[in-house]
Backbone as CSV, one residue per row, in Angstrom:
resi,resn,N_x,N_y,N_z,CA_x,CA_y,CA_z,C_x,C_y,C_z
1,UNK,97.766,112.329,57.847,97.515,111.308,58.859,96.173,110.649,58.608
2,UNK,95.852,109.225,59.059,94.793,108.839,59.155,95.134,107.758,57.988
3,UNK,95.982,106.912,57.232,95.884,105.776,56.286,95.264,104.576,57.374
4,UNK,93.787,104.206,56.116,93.331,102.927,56.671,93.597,101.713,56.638
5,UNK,94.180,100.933,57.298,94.373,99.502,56.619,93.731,98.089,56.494
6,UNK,93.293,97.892,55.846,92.584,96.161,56.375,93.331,95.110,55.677
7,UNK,93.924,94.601,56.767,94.646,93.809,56.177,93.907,92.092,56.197
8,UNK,93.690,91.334,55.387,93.065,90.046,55.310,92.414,89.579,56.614
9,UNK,91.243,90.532,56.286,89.819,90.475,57.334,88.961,89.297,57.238
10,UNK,88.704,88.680,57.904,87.357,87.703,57.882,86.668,87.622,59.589
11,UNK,85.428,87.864,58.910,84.325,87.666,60.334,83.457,86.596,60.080
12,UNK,83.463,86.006,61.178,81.799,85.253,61.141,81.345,85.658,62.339
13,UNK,79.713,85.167,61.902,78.565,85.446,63.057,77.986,84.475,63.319
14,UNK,77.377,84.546,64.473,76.547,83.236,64.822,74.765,83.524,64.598
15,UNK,74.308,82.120,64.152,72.500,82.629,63.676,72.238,82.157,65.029
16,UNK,70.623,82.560,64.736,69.889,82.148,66.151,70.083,80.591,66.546
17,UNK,70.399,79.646,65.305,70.181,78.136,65.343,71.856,77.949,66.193
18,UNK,72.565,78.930,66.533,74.162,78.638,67.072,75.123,77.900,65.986
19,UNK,74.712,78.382,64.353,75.571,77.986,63.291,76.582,79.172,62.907
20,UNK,77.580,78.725,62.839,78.541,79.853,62.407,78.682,80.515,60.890
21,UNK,78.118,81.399,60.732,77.913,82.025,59.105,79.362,82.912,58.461
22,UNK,79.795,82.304,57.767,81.205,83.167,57.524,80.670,84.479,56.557
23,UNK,81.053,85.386,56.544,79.861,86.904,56.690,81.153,87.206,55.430
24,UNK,82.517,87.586,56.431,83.720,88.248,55.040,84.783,87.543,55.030
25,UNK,85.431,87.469,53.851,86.629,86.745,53.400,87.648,87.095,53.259
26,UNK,88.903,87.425,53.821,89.958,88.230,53.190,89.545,89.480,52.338
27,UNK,88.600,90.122,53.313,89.267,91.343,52.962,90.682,92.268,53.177
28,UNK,91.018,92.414,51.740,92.277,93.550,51.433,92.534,94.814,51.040
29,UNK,92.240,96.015,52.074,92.698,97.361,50.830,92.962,98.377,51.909
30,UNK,92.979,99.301,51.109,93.345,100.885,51.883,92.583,101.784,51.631
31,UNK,92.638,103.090,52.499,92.204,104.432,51.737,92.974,105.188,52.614
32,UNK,92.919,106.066,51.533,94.340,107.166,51.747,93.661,108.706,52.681
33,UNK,94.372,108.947,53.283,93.878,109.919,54.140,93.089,111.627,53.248
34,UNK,91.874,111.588,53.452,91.163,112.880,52.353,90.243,112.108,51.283
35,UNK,90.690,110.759,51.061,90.090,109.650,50.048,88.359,109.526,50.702
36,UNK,87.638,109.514,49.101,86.164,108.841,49.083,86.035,107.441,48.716
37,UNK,85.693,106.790,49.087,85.574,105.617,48.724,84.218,104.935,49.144
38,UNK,83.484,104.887,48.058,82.214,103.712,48.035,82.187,102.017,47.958
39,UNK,81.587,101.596,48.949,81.265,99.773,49.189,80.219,99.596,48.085
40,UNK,80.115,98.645,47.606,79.075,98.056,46.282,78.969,96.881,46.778
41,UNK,77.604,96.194,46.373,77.522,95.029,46.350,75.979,94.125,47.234
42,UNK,75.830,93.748,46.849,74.381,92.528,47.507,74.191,92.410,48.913
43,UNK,72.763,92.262,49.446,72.112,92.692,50.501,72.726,91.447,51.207
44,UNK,73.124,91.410,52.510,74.248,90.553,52.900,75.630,89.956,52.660
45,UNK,76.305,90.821,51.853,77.906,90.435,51.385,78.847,91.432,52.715
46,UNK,77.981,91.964,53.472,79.460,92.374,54.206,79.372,93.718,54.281
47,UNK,78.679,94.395,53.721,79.317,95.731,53.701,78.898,96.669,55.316
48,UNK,77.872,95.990,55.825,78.030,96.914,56.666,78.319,96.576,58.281
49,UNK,78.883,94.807,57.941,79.722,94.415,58.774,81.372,94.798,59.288
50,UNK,81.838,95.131,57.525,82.643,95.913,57.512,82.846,97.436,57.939
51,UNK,82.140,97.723,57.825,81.965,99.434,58.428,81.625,99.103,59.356
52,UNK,81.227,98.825,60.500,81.234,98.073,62.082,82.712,97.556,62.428
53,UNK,83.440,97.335,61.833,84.799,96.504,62.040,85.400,97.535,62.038
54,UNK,85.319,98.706,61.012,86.388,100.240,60.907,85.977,100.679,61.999
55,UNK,84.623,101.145,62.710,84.580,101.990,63.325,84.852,101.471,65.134
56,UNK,84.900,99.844,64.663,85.771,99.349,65.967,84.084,99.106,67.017
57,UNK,83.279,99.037,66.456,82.102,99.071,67.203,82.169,96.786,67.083
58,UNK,82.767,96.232,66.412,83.119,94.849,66.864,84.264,94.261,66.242
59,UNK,84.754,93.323,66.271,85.911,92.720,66.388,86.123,91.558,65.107
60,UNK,87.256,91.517,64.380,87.670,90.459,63.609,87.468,89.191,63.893
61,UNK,86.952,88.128,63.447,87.525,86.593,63.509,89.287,86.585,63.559
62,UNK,89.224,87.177,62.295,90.614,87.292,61.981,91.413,88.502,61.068
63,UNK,92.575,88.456,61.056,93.333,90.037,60.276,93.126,90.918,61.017
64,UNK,93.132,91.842,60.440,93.422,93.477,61.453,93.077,94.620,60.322
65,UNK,92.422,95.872,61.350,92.581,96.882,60.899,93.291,97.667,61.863
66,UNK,93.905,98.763,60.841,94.900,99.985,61.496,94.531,101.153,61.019
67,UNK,94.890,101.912,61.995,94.875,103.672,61.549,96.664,104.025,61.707
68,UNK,97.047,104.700,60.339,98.619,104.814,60.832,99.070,103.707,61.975
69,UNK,99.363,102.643,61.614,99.661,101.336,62.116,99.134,101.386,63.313
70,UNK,98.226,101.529,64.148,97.777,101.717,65.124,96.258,100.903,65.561
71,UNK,96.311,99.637,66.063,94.757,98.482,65.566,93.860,99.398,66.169
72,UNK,93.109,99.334,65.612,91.043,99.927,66.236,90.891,98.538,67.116
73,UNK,90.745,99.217,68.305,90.227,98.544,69.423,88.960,98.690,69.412
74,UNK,88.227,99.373,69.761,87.153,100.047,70.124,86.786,101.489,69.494
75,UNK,85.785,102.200,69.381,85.177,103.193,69.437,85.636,104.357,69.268
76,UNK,85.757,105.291,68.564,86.518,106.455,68.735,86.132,107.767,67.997
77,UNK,85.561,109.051,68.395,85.827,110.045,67.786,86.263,110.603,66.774
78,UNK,87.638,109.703,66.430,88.372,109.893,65.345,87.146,109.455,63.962
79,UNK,86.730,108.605,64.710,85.773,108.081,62.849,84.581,107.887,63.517
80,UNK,83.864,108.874,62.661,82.176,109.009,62.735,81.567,108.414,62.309
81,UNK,80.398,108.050,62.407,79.779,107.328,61.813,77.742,107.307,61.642
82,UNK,77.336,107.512,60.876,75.882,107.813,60.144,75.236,106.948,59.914
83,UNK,74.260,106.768,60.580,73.327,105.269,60.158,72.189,105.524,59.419
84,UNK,71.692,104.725,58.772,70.853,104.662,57.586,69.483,105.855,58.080
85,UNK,69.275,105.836,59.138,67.995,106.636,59.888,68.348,107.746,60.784
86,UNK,69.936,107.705,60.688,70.580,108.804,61.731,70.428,108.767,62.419
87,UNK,69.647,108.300,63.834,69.391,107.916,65.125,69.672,109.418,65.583
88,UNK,69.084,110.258,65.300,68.902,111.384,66.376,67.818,111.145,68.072
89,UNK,68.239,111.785,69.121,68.032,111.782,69.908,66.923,112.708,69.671
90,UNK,65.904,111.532,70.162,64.363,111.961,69.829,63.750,113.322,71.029
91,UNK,64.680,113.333,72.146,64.142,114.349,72.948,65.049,115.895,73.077
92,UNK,65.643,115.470,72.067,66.656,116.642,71.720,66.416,117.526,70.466
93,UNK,66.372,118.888,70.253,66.532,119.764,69.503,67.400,119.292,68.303
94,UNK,67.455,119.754,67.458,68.107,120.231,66.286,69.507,120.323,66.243
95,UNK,69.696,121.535,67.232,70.848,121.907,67.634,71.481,121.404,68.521
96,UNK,71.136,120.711,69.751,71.264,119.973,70.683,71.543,118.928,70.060
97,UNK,71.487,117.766,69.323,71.719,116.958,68.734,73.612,117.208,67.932
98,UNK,73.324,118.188,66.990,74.515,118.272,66.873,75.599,118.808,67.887
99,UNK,75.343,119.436,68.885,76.472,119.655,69.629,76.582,118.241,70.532
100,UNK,75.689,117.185,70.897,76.325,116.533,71.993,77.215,116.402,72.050
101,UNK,78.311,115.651,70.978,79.361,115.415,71.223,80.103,116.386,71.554
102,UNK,80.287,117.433,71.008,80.746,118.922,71.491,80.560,118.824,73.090
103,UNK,79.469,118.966,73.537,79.205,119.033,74.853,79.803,117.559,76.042
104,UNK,80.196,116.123,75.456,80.486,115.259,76.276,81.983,115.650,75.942
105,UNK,82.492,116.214,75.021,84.472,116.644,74.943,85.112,117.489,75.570
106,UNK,83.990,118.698,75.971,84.667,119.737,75.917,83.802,120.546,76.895
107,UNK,82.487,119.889,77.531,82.081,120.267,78.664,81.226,121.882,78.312
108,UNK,80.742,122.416,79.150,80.028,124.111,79.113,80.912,124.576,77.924
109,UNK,82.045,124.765,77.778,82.901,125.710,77.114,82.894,125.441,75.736
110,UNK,82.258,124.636,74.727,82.053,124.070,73.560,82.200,125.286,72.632
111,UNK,82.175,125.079,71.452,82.393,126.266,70.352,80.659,126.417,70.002
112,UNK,80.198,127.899,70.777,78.771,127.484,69.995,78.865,127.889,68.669
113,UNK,79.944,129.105,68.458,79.923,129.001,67.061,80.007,128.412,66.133
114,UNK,80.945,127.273,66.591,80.506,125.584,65.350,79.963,125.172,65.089
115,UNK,78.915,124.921,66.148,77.393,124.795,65.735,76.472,125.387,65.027
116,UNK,76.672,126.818,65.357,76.051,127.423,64.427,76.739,127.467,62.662
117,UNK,77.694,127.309,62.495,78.903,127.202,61.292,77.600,126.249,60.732
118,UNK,77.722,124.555,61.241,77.542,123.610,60.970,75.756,124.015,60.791
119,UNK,75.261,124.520,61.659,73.677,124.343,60.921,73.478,124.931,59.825
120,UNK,74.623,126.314,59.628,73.880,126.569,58.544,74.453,125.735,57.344
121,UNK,75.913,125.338,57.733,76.603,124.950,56.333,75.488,123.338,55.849
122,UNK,74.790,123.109,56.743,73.732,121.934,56.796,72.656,122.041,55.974
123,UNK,72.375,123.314,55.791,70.909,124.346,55.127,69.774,124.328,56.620
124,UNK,70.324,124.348,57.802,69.289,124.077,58.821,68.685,125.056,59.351
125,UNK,69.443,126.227,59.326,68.902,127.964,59.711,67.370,127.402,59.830
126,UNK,66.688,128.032,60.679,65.240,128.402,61.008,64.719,126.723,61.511
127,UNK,65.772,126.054,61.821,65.484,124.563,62.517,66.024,123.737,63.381
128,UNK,66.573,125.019,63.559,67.747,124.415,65.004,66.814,123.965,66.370
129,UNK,65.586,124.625,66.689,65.154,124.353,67.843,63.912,123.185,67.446
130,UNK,63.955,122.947,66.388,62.860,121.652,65.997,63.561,120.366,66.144
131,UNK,62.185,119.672,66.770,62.717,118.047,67.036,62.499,117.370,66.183
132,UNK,63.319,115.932,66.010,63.846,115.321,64.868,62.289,115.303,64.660
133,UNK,61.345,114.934,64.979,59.710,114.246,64.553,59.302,115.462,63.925
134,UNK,59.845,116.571,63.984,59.194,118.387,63.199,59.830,118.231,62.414
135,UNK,60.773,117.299,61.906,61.592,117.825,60.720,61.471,116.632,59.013
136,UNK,61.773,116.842,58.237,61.582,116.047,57.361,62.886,114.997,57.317
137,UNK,62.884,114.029,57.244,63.477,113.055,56.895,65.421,113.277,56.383
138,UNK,65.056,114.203,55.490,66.191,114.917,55.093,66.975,115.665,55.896
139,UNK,66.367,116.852,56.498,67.040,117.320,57.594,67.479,116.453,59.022
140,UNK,66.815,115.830,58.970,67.396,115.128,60.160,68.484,114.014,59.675
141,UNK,68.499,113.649,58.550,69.934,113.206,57.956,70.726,114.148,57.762
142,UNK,70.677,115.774,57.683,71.401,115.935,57.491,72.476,116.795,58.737
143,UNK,71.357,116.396,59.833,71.661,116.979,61.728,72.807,116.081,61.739
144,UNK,72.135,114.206,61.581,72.908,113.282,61.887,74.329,113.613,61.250
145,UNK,74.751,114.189,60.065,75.593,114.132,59.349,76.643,115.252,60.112
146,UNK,76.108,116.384,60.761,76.716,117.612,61.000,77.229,117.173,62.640
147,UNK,76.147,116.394,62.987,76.281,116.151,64.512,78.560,114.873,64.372
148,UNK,78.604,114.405,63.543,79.572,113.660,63.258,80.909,114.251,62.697
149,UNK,80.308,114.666,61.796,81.709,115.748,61.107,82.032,117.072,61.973
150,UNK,81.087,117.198,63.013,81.591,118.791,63.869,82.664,118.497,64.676
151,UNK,82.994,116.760,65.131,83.662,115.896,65.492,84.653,116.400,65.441
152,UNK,85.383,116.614,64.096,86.291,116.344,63.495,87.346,115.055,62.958
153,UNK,86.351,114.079,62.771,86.828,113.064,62.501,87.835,112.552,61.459
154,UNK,88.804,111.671,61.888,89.995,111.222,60.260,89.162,110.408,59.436
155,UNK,88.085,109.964,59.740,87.094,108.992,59.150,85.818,109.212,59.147
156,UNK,84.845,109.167,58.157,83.361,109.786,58.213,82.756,108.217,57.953
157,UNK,82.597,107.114,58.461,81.839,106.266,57.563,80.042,105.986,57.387
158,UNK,79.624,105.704,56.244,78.329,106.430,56.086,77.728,105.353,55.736
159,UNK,76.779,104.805,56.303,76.052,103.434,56.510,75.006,103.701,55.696
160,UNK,74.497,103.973,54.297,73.546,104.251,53.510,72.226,105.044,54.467
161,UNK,73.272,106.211,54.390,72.141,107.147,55.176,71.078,107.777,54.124
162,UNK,71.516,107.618,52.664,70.504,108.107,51.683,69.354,106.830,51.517
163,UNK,69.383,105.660,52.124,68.644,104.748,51.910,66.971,104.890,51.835
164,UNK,66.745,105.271,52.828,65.301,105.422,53.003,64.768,106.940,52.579
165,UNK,65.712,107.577,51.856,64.945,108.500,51.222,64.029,108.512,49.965
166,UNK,63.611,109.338,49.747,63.025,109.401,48.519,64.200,110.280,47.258
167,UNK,63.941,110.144,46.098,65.286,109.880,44.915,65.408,111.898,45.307
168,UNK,64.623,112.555,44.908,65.105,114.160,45.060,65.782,114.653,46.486
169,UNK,65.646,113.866,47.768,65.788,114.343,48.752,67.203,113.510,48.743
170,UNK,67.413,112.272,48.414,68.517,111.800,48.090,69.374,112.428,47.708
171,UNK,69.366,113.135,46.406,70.296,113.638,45.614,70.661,114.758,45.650
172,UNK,70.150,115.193,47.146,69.898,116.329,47.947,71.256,116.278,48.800
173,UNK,70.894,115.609,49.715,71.707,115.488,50.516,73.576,114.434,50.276
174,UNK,73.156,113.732,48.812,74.488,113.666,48.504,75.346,114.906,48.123
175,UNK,74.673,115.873,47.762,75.587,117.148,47.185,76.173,117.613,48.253
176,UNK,74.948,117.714,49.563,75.501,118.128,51.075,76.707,117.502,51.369
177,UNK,77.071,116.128,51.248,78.082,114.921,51.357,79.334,115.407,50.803
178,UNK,79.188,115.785,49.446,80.167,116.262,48.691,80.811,117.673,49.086
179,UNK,80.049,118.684,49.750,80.225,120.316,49.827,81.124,120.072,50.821
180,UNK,80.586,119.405,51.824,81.173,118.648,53.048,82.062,118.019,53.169
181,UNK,82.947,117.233,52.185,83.890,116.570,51.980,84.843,117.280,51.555
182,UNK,84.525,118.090,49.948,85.613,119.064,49.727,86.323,120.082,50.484
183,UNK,85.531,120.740,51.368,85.611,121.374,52.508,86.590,120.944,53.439
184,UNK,86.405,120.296,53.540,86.687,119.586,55.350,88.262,118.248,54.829
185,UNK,87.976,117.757,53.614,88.943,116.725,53.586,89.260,115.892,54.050
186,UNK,87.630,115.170,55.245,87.880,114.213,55.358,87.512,112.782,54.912
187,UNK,88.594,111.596,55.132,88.461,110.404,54.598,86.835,109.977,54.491
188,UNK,86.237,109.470,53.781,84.664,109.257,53.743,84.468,107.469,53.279
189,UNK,83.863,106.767,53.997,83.655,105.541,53.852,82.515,105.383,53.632
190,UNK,81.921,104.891,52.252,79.987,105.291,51.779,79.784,103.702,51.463
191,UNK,78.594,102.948,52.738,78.413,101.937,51.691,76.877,102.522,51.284
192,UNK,76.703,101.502,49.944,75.264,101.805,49.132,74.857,100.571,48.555
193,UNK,73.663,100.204,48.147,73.062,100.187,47.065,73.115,100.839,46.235
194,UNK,73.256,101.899,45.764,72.989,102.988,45.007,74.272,102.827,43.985
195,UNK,74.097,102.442,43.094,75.606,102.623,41.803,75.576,103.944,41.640
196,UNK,74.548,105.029,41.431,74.644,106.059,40.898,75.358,107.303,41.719
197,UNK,74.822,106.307,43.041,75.331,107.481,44.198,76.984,106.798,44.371
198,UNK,77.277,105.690,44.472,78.617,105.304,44.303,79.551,106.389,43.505
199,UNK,79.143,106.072,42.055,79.757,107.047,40.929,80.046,108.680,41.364
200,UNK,78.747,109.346,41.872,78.625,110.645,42.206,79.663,111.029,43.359
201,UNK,79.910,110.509,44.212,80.735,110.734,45.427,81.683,110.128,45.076
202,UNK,82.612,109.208,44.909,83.409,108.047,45.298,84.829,108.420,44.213
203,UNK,86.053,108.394,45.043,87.168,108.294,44.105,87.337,106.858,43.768
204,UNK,87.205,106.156,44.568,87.242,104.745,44.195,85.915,103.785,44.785
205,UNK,85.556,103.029,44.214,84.725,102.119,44.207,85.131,100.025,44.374
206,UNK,84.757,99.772,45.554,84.806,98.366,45.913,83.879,97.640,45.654
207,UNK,84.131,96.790,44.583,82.981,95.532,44.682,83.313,94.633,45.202
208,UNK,81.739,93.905,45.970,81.871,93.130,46.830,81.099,92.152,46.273
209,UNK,81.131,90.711,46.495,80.385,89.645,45.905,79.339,89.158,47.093
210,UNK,78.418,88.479,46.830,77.676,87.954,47.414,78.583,87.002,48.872
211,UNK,77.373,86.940,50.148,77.989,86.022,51.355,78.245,84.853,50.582
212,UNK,80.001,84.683,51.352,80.592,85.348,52.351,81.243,86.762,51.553
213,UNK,80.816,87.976,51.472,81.760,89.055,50.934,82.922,88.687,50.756
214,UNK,83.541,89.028,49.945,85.145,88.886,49.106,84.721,90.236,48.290
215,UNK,86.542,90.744,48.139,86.449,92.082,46.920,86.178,91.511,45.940
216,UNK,85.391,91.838,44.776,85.664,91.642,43.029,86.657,92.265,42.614
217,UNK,86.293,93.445,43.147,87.526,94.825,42.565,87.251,95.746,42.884
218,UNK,88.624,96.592,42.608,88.148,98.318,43.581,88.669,98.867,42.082
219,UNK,87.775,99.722,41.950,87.414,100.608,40.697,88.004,101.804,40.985
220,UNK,88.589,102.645,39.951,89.603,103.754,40.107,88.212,104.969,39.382
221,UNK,87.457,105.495,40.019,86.522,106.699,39.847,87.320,107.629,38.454
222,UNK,87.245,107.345,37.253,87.897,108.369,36.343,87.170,109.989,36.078
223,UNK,85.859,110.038,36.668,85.123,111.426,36.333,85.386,112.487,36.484
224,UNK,86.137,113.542,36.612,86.090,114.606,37.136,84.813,115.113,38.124
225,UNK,85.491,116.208,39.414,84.672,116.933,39.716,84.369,118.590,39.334
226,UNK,83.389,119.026,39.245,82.262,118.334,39.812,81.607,117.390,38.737
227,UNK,80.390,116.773,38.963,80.094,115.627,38.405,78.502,116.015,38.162
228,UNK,78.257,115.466,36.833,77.172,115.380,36.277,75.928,114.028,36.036
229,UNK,75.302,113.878,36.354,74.445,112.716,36.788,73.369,112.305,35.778
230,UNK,74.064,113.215,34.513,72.929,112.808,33.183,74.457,112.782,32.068
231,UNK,75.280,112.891,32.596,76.231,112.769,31.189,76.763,111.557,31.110
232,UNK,76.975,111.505,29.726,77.375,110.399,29.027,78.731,109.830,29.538
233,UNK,79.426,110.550,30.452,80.510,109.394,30.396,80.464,108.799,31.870
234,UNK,79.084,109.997,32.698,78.302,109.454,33.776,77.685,107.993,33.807
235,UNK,77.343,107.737,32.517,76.079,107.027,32.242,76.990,105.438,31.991
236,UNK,78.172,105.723,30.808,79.057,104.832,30.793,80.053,103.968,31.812
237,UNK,80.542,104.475,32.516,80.800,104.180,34.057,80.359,103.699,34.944
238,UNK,78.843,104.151,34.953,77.621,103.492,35.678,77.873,102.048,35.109
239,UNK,77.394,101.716,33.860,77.397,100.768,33.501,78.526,99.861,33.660
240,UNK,79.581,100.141,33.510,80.880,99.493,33.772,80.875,99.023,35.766
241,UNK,80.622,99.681,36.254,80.183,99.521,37.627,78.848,97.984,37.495
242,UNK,77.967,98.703,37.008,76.990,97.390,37.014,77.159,96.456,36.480
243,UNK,77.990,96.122,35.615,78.161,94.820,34.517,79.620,94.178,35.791
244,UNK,80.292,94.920,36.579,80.951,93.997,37.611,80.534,93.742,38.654
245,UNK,79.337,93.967,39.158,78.252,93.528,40.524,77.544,92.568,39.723
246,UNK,77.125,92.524,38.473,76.589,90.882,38.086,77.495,89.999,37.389
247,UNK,78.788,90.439,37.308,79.487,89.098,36.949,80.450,88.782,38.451
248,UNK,80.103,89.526,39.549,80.439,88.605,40.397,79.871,88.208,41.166
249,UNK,78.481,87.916,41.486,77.518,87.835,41.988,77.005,86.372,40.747
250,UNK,77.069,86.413,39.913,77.464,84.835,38.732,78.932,84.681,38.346
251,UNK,79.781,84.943,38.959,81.207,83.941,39.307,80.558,83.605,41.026
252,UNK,79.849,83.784,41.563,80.162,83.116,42.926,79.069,82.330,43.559
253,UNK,78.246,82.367,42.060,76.937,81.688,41.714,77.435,79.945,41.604
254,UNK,78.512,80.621,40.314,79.018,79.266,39.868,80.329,78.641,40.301
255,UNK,80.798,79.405,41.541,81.732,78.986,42.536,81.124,77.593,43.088
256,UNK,79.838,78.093,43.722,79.262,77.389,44.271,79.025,75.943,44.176
């Protein structure tokens, strides 16, 4: 359960001047329920307008998305979602953080043992009662991350929560991403900057072109897991990834 659909999506937004900016274009694709899939592509093409549209937090111009034919109205449990800074609740614990949702579903009677499951499967042991400002950067991405998946969500989508890290703490918490995914099996929606982190996580890969976003292409991930981040056919792939974010980013140069 859980196939995503977007079927020929387009949004626009309005600027402060009250001009209408067409943001995405027919977007078209799927992901299959247990599927990773990474967004690619240039700082304003869409990507994380699109992940706002899955998680139903706003609304199409036009087209539709579905869960098992079913449109995203609004908001839902079913698909989590991680923002670049994790927005932990600054007057809340560690642990408190990840259970809220636990605690607004299911009231006093919550599983504390899930919580505890989840801090440690987090690496959080000995930081459950520290507030997000006691903790490093990392851990509290990786509260935000536990606080979502304890959910149990058909959908994880992940708004470049490795963004503002630094590259070791990064490549830190993508492995967490991955332990977490194999595990659990659920659908994972990653947008990035990051080609490398694309490659590392992602069964398939979407390129996106410069505003208004349009697909280039969705890339079929050939690597095996687990995955190596200095090997050569790592390194080759990468490249094949990057040589189609600049030829469509100059096809839409010279669209223009």
């Amino acid at each position: 359960m859980g196939l995503l659909t977007v079927k020929h999506v387009n949004q626009r937004l309005q600027d402060n001047a009250g001009h209408q900016i067409d943001v995405l274009d027919d977007i078209d694709f799927t992901v299959n329920p247990g599927e990773f899939v990474a967004i690619i592509g240039p700082s304003g093409c869409g990507k994380t307008t699109l992940l706002r549209l899955i998680s139903g937090l706003d609304h199409p111009a036009s087209g539709q998305l579905t869960i098992d034919d079913q449109q995203i109205r609004q908001p839902d449990y079913s698909r989590g979602y991680v923002f670049q800074h994790g927005s932990l609740f600054p007057w809340a614990t560690i642990k408190e953080n990840i259970s809220v949702g636990l605690k607004v579903t299911r009231g006093r009677h919550y599983d504390r043992q899930l919580v505890d499951h989840y801090i440690e499967l987090m690496g959080l042991t000995g930081f459950e009662n520290a507030y997000p400002h006691q903790v490093s950067g990392g851990m509290a991405q990786r509260a935000a991350l536990a606080r979502s998946i304890i959910m149990n969500p058909e959908i994880l989508l992940l708004d470049e929560p490795m963004g503002a890290l630094d590259a070791f703490t990064r490549a830190d918490i993508q492995n967490v991403i991955e332990r977490v995914w194999q595990q659990t099996q659920t659908t994972m929606i990653l947008v990035t900057h990051d080609i490398d982190e694309a490659v590392y996580l992602s069964d398939r890969i979407i390129v996106m072109t410069p505003r208004p976003g349009r697909i280039k292409e969705i890339v079929t991930n050939p690597l095996p897991h687990p995955r190596s981040r200095v090997s050569a056919d790592f390194a080759t792939f990468r490249h094949q990834i990057q040589d189609k974010l600049n030829f469509g980013a100059r096809d839409e140069q010279a669209a223009r």
